[in-house]
N, CA, C, O and CB atoms as a CASP TS submission, in Angstrom:
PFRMAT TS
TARGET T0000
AUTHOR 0000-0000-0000
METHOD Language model
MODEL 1
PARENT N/A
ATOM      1  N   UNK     1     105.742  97.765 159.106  1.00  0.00           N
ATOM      2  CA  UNK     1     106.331  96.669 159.856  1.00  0.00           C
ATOM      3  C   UNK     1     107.848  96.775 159.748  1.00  0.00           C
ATOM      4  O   UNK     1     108.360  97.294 158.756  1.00  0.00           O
ATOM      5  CB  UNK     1     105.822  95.288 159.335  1.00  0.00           C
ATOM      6  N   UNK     2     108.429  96.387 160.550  1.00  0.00           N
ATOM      7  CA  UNK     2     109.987  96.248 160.969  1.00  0.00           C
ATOM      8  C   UNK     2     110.645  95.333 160.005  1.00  0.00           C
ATOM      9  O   UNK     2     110.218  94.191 159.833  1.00  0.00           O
ATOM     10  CB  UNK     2     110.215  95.629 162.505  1.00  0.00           C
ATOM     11  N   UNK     3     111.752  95.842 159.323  1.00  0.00           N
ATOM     12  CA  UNK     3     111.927  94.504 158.546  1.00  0.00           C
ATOM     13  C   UNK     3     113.709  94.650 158.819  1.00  0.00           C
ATOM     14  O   UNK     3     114.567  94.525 157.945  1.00  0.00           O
ATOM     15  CB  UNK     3     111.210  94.499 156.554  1.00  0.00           C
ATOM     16  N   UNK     4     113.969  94.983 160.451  1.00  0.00           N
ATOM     17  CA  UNK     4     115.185  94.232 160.582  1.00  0.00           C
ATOM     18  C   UNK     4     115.079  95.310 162.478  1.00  0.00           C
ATOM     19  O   UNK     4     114.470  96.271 162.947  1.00  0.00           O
ATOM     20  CB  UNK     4     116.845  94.573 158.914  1.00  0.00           C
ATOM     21  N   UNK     5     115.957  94.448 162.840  1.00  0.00           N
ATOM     22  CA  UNK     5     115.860  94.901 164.544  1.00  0.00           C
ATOM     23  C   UNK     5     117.367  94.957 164.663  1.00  0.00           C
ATOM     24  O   UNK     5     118.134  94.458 163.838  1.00  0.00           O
ATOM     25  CB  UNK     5     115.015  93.625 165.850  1.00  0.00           C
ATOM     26  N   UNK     6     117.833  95.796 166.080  1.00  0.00           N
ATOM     27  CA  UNK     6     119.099  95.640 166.599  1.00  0.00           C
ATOM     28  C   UNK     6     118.507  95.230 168.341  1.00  0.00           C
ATOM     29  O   UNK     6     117.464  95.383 168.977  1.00  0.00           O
ATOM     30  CB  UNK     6     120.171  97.238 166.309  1.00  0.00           C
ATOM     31  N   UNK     7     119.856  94.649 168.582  1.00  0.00           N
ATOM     32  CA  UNK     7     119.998  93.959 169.939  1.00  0.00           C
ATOM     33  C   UNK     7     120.698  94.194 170.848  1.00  0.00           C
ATOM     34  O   UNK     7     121.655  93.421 170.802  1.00  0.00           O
ATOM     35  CB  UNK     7     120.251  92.961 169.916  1.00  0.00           C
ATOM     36  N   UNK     8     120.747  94.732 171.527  1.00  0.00           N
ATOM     37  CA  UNK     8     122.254  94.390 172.321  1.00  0.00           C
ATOM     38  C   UNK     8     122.296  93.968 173.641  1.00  0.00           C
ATOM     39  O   UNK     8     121.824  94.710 174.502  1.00  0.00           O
ATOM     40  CB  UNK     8     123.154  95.565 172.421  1.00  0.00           C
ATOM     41  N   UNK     9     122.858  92.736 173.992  1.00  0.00           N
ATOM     42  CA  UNK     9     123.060  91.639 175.230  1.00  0.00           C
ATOM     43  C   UNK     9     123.984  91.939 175.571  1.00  0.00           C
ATOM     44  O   UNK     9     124.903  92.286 174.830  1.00  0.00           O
ATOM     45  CB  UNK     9     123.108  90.227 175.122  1.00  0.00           C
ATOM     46  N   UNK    10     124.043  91.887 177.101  1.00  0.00           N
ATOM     47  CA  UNK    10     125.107  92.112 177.818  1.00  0.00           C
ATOM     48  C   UNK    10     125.465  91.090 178.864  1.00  0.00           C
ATOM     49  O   UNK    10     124.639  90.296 178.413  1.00  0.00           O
ATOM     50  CB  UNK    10     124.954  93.292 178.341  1.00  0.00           C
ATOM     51  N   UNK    11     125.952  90.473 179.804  1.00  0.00           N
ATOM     52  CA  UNK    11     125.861  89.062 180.870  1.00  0.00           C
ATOM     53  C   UNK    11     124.991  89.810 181.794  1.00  0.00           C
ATOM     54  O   UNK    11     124.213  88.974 182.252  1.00  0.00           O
ATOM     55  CB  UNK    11     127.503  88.348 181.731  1.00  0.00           C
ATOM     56  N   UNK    12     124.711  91.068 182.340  1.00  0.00           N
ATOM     57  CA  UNK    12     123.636  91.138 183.225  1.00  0.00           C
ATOM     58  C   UNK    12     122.569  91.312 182.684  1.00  0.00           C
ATOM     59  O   UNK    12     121.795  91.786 183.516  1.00  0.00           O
ATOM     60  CB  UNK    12     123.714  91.973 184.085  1.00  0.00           C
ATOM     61  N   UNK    13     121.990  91.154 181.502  1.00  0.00           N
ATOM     62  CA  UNK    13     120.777  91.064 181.105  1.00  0.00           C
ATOM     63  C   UNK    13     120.379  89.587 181.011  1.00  0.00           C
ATOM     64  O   UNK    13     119.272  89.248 180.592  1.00  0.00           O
ATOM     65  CB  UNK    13     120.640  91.786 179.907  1.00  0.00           C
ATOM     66  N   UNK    14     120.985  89.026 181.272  1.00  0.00           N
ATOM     67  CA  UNK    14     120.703  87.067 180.929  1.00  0.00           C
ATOM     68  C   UNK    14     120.015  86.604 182.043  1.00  0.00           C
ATOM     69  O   UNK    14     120.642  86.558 183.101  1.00  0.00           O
ATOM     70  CB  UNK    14     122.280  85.885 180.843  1.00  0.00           C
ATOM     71  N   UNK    15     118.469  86.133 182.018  1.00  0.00           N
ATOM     72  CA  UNK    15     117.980  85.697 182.797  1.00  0.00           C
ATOM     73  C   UNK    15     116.807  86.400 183.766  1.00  0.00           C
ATOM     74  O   UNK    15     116.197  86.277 184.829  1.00  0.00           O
ATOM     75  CB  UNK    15     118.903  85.326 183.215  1.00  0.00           C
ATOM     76  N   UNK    16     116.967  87.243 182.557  1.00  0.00           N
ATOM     77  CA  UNK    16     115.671  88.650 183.678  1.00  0.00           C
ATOM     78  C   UNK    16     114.115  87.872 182.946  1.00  0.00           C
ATOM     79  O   UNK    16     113.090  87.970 183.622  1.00  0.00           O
ATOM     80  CB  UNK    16     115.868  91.438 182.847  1.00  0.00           C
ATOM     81  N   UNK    17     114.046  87.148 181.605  1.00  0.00           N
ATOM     82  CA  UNK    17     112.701  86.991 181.142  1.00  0.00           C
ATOM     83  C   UNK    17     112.213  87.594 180.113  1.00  0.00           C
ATOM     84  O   UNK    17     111.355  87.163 179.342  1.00  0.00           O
ATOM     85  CB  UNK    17     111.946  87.252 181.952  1.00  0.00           C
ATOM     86  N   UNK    18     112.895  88.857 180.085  1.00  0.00           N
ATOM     87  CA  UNK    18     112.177  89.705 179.086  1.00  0.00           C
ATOM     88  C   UNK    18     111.607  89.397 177.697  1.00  0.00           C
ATOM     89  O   UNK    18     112.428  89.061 176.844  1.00  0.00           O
ATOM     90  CB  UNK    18     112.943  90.601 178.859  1.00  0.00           C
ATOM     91  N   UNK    19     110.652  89.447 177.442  1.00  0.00           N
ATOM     92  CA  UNK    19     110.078  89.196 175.716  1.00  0.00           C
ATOM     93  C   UNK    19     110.956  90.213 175.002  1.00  0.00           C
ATOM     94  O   UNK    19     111.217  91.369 175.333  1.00  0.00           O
ATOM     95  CB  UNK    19     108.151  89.625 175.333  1.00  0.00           C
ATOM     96  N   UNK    20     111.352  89.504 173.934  1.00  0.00           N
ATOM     97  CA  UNK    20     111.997  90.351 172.750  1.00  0.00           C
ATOM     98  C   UNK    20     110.844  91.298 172.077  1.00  0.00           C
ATOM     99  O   UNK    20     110.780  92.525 171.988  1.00  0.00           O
ATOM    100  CB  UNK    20     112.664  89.273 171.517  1.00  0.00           C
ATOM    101  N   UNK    21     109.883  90.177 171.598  1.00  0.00           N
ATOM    102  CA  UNK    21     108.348  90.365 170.879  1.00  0.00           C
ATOM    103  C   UNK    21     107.392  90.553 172.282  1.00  0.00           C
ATOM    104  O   UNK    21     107.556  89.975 173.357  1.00  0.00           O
ATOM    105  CB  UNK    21     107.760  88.715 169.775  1.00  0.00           C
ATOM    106  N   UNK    22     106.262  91.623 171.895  1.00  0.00           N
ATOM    107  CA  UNK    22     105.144  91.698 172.632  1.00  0.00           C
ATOM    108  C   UNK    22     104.113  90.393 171.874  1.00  0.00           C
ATOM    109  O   UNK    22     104.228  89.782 170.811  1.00  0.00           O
ATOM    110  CB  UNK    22     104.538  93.384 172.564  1.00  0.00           C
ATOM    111  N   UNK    23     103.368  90.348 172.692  1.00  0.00           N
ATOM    112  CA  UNK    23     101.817  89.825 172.773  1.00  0.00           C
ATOM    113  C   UNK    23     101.411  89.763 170.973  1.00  0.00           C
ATOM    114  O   UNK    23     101.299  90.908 170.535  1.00  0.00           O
ATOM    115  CB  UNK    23     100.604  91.209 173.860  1.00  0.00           C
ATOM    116  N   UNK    24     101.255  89.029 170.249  1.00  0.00           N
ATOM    117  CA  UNK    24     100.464  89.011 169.162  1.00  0.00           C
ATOM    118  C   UNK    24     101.179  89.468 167.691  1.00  0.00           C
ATOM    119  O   UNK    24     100.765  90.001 166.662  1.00  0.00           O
ATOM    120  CB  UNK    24      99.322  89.884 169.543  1.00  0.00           C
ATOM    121  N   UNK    25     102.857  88.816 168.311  1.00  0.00           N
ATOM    122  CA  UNK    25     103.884  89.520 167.143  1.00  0.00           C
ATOM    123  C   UNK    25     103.646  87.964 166.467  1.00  0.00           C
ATOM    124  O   UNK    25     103.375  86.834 166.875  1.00  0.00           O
ATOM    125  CB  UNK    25     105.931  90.194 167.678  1.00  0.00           C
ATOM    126  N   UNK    26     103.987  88.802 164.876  1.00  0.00           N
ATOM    127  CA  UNK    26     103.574  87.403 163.798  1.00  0.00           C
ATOM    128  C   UNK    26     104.761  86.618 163.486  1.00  0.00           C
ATOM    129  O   UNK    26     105.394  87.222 162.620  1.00  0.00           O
ATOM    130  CB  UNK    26     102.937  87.853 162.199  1.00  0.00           C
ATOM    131  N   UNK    27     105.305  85.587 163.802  1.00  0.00           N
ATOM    132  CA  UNK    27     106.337  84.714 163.636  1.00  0.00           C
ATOM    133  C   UNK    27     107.135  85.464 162.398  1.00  0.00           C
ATOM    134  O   UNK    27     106.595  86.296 161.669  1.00  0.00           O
ATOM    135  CB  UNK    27     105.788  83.146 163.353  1.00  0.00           C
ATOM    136  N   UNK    28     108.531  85.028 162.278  1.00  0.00           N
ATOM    137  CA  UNK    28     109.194  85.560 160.903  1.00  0.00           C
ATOM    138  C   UNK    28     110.595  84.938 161.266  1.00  0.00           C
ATOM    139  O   UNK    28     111.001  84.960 162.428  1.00  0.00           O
ATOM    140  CB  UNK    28     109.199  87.460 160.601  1.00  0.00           C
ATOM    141  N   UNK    29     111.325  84.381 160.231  1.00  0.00           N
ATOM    142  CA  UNK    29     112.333  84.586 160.084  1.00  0.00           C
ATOM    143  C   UNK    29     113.500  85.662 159.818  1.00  0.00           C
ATOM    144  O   UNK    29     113.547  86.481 158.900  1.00  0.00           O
ATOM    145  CB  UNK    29     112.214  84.064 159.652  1.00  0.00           C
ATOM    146  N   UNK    30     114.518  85.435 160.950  1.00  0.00           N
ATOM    147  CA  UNK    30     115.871  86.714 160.207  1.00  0.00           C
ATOM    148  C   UNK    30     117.157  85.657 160.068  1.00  0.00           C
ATOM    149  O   UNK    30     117.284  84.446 159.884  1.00  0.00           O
ATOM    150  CB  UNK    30     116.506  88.457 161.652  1.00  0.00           C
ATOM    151  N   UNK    31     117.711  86.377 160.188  1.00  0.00           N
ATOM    152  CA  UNK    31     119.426  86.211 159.869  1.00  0.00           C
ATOM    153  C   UNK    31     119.981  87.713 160.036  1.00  0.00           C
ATOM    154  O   UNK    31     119.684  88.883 159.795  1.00  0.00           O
ATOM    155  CB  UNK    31     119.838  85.574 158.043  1.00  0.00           C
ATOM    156  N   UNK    32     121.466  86.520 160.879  1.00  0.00           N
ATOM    157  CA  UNK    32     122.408  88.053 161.259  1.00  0.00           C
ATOM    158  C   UNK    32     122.799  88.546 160.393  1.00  0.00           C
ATOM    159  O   UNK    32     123.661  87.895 159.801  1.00  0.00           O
ATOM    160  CB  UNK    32     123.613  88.096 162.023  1.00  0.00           C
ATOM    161  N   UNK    33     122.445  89.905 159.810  1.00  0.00           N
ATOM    162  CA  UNK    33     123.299  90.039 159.105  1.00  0.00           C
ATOM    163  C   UNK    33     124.403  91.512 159.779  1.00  0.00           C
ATOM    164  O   UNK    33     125.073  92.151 158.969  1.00  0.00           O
ATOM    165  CB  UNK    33     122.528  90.109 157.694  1.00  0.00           C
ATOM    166  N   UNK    34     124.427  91.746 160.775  1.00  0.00           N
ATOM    167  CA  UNK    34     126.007  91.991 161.473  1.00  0.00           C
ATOM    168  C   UNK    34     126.142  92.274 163.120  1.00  0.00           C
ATOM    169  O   UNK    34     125.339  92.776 163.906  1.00  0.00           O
ATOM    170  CB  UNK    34     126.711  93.439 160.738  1.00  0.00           C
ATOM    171  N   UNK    35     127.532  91.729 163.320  1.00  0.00           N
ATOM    172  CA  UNK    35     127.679  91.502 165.036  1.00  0.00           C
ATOM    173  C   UNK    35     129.045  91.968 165.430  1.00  0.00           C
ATOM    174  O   UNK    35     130.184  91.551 165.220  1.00  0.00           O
ATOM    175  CB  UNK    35     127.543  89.790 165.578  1.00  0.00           C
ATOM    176  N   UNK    36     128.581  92.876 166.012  1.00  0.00           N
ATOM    177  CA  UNK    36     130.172  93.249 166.655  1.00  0.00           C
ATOM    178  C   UNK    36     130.099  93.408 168.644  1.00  0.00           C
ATOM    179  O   UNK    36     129.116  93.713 169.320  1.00  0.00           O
ATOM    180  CB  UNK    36     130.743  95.248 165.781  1.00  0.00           C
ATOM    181  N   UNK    37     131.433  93.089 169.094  1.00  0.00           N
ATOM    182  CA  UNK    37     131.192  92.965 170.534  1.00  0.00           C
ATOM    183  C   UNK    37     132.386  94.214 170.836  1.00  0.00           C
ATOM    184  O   UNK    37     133.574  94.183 170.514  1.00  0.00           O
ATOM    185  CB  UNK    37     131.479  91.174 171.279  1.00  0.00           C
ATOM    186  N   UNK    38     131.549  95.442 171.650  1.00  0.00           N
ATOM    187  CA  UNK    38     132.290  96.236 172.065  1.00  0.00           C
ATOM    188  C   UNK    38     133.261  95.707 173.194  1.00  0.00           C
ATOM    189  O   UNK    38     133.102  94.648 173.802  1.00  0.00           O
ATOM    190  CB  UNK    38     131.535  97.226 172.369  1.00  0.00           C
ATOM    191  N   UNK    39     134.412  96.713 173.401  1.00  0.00           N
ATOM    192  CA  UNK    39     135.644  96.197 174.074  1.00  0.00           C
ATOM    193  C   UNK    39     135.104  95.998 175.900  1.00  0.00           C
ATOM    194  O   UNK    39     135.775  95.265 176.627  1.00  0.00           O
ATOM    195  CB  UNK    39     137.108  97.534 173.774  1.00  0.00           C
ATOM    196  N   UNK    40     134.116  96.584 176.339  1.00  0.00           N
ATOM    197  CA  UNK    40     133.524  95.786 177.422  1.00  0.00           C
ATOM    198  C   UNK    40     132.767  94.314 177.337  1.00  0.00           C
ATOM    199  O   UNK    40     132.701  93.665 178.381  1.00  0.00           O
ATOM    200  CB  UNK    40     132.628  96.635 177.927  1.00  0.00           C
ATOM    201  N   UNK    41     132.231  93.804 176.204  1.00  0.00           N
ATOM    202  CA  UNK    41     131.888  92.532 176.075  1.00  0.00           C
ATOM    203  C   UNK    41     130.469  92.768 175.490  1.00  0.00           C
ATOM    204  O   UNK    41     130.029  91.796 174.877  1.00  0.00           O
ATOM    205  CB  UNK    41     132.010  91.693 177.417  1.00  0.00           C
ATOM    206  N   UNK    42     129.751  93.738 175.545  1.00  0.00           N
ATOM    207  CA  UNK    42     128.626  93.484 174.883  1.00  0.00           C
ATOM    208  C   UNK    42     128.309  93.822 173.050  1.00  0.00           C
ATOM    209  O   UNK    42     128.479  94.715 172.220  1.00  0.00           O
ATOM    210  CB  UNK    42     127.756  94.238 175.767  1.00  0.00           C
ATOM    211  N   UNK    43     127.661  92.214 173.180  1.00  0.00           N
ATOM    212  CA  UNK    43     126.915  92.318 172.115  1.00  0.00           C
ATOM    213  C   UNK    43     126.234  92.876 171.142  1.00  0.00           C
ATOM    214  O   UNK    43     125.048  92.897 171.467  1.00  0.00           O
ATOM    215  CB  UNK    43     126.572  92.077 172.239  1.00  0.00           C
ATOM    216  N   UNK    44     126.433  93.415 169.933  1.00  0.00           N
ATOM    217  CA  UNK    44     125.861  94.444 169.293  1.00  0.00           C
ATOM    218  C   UNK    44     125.412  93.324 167.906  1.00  0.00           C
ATOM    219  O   UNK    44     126.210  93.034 167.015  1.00  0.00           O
ATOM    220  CB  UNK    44     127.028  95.928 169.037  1.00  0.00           C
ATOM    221  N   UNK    45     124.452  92.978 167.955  1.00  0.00           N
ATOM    222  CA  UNK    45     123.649  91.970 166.652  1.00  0.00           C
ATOM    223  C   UNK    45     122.203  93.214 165.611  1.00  0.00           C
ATOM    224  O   UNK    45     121.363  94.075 165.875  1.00  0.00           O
ATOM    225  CB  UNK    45     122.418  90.115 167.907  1.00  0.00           C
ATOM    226  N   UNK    46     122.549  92.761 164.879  1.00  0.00           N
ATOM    227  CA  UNK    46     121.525  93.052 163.674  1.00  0.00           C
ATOM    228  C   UNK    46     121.085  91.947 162.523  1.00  0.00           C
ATOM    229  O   UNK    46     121.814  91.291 161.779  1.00  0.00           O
ATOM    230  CB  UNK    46     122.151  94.192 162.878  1.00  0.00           C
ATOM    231  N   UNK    47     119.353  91.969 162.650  1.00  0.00           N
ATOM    232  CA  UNK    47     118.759  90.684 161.846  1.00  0.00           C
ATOM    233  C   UNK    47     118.226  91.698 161.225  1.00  0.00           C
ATOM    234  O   UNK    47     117.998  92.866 161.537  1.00  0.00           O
ATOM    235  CB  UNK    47     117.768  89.372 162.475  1.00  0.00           C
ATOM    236  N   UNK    48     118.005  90.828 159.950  1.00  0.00           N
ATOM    237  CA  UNK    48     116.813  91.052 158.893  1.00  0.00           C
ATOM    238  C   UNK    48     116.170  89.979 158.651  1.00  0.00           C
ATOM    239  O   UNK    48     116.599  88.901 159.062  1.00  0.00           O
ATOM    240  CB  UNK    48     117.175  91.531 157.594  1.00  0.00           C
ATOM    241  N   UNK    49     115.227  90.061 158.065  1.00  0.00           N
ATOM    242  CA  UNK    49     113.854  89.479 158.160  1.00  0.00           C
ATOM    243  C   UNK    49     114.472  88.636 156.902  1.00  0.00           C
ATOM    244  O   UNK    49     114.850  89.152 155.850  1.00  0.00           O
ATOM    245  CB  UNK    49     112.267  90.577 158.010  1.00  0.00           C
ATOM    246  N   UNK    50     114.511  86.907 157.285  1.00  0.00           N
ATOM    247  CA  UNK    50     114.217  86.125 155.997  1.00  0.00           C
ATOM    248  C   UNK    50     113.129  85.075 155.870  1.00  0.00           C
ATOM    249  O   UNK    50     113.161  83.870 156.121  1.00  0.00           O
ATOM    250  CB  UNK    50     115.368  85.453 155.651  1.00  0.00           C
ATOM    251  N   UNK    51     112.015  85.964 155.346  1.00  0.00           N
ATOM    252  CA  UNK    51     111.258  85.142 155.007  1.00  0.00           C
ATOM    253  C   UNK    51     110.500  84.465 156.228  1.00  0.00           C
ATOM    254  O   UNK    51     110.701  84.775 157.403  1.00  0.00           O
ATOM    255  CB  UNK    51     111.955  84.353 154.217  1.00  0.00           C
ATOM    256  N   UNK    52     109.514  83.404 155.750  1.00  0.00           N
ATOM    257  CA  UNK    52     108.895  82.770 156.382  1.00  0.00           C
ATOM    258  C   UNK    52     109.735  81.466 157.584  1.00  0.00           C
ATOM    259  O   UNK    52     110.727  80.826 157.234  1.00  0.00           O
ATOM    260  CB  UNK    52     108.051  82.372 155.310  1.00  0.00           C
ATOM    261  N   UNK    53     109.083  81.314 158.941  1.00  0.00           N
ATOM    262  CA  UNK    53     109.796  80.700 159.799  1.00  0.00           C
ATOM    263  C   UNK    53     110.082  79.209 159.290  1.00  0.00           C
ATOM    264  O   UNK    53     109.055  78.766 158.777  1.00  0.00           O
ATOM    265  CB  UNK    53     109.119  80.802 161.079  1.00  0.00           C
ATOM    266  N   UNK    54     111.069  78.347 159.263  1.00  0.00           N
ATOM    267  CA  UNK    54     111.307  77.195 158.809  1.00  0.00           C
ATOM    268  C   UNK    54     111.438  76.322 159.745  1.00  0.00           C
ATOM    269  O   UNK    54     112.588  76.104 160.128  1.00  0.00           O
ATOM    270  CB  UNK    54     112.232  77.177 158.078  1.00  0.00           C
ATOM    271  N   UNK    55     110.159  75.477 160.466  1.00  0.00           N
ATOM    272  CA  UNK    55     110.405  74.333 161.527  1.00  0.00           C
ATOM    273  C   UNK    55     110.670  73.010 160.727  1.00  0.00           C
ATOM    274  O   UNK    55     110.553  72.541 159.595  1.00  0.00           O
ATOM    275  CB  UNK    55     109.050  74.119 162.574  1.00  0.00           C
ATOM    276  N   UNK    56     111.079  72.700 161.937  1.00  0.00           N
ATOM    277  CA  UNK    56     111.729  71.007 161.555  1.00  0.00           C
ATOM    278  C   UNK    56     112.317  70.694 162.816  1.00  0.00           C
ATOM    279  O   UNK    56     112.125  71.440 163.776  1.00  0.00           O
ATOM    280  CB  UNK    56     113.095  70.823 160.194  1.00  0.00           C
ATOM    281  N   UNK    57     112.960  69.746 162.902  1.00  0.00           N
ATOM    282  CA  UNK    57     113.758  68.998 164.488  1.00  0.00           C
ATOM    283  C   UNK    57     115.098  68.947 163.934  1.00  0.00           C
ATOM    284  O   UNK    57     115.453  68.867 162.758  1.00  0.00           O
ATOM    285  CB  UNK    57     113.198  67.105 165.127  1.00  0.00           C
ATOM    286  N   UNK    58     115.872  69.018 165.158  1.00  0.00           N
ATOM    287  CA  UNK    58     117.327  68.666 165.308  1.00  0.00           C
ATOM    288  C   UNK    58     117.871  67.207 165.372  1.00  0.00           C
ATOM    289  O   UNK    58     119.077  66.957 165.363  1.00  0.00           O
ATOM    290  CB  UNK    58     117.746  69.263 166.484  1.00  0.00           C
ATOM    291  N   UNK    59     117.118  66.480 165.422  1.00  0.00           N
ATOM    292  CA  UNK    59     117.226  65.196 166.384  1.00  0.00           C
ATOM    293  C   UNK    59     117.011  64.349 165.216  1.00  0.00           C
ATOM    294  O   UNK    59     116.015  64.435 164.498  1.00  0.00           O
ATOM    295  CB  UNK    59     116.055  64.972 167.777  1.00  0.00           C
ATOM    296  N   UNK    60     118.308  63.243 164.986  1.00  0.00           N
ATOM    297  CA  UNK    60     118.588  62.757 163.888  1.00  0.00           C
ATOM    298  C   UNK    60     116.828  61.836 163.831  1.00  0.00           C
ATOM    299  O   UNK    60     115.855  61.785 164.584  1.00  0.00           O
ATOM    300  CB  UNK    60     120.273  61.843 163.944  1.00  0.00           C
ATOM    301  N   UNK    61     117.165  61.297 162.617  1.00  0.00           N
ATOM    302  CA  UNK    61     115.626  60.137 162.417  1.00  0.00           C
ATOM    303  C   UNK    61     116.266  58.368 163.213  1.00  0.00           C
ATOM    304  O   UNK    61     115.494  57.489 163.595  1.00  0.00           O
ATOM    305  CB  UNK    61     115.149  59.795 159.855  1.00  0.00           C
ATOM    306  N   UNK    62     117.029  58.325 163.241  1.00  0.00           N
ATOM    307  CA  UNK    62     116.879  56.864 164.438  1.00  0.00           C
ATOM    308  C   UNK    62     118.269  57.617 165.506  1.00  0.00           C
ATOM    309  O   UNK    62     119.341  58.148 165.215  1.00  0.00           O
ATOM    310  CB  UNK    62     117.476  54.563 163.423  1.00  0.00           C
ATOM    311  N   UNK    63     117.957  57.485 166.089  1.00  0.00           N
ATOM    312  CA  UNK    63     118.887  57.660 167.381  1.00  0.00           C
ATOM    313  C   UNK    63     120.333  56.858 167.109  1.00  0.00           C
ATOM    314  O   UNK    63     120.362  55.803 166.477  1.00  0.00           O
ATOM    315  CB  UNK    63     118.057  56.957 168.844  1.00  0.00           C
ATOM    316  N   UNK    64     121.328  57.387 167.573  1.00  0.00           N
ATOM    317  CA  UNK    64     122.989  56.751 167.902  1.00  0.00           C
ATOM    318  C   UNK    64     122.634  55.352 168.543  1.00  0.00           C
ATOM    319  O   UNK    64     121.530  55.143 169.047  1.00  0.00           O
ATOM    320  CB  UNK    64     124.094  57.835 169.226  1.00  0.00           C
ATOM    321  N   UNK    65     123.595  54.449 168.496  1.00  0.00           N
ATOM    322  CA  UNK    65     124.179  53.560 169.865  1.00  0.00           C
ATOM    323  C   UNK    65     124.260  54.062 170.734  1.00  0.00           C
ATOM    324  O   UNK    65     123.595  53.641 171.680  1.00  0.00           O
ATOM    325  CB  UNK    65     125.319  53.015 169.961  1.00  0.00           C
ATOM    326  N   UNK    66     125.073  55.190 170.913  1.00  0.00           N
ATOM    327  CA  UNK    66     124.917  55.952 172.102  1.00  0.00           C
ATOM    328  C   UNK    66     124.250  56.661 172.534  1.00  0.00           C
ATOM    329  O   UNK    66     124.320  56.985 173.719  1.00  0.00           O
ATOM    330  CB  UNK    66     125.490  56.426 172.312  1.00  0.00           C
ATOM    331  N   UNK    67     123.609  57.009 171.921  1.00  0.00           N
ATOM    332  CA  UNK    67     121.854  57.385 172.424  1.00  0.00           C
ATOM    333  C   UNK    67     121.140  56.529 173.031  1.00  0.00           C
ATOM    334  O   UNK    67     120.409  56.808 173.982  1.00  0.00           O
ATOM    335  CB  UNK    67     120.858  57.650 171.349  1.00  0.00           C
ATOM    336  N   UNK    68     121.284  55.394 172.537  1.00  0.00           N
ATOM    337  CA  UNK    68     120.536  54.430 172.963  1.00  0.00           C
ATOM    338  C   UNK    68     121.119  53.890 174.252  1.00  0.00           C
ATOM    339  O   UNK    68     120.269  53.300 174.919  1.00  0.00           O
ATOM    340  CB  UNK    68     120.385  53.467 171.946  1.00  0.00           C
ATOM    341  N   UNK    69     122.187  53.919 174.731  1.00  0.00           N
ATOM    342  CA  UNK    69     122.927  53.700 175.563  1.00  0.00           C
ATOM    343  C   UNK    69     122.547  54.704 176.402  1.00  0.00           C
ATOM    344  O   UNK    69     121.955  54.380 177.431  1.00  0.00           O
ATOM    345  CB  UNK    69     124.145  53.579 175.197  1.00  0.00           C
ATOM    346  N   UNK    70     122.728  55.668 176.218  1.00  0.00           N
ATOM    347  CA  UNK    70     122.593  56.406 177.307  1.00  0.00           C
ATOM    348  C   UNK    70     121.047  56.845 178.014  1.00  0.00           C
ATOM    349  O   UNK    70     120.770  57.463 179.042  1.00  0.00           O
ATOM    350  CB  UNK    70     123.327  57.513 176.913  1.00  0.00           C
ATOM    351  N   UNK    71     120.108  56.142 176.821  1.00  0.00           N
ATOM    352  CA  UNK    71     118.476  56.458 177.314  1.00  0.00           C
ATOM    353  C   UNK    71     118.319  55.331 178.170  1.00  0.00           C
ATOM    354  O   UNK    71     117.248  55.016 178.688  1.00  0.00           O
ATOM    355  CB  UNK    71     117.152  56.477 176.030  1.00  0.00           C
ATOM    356  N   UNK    72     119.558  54.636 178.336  1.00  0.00           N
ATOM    357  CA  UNK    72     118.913  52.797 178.672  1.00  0.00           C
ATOM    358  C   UNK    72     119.294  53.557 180.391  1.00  0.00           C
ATOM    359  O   UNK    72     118.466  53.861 181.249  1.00  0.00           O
ATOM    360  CB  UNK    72     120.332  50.621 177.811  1.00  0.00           C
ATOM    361  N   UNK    73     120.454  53.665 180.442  1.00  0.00           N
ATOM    362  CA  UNK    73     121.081  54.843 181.843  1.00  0.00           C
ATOM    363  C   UNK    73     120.050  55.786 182.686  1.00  0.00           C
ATOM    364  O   UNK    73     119.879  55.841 183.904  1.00  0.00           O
ATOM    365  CB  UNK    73     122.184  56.152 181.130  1.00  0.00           C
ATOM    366  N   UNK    74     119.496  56.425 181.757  1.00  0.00           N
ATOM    367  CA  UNK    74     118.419  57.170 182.657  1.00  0.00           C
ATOM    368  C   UNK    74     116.962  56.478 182.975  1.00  0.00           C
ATOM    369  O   UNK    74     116.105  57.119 183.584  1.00  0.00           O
ATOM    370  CB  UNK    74     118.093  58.532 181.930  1.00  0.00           C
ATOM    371  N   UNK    75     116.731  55.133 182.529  1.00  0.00           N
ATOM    372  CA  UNK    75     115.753  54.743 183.378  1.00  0.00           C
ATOM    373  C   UNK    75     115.682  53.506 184.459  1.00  0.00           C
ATOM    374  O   UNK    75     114.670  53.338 185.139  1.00  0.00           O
ATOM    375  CB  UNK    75     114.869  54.609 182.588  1.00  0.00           C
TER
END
């Protein structure tokens, strides 16, 4: 098994769809560990594998005033 990948993004690759992972790849955590952007603009990233994936939410536990304000706006 792979225990670190390289990448490299460019602005015409954004938006084609492509799977990074095929069909039946087993979740994992990485981290960058290095990124450099050649002098045309693309992206050159390298992860390694840390460990097991860590879910949780972004989204504080009671909402802002202004959250609330602004959910009152969209309905």
């Amino acid at each position: 098994m792979r225990q670190c990948f390289r990448r490299r993004k460019s602005i015409r690759d954004v938006g084609r769809g492509k799977r990074l992972f095929g069909d039946g790849t087993m979740p994992a955590a990485f981290t960058l560990s290095k990124a450099t952007t050649s002098p045309s603009g693309v992206l050159i990233a390298s992860y390694a594998r840390a460990g097991e994936v860590r879910t949780g939410s972004f989204a504080p536990e009671t909402p802002s005033e202004a959250e609330l304000e602004r959910r009152k706006r969209l309905t």
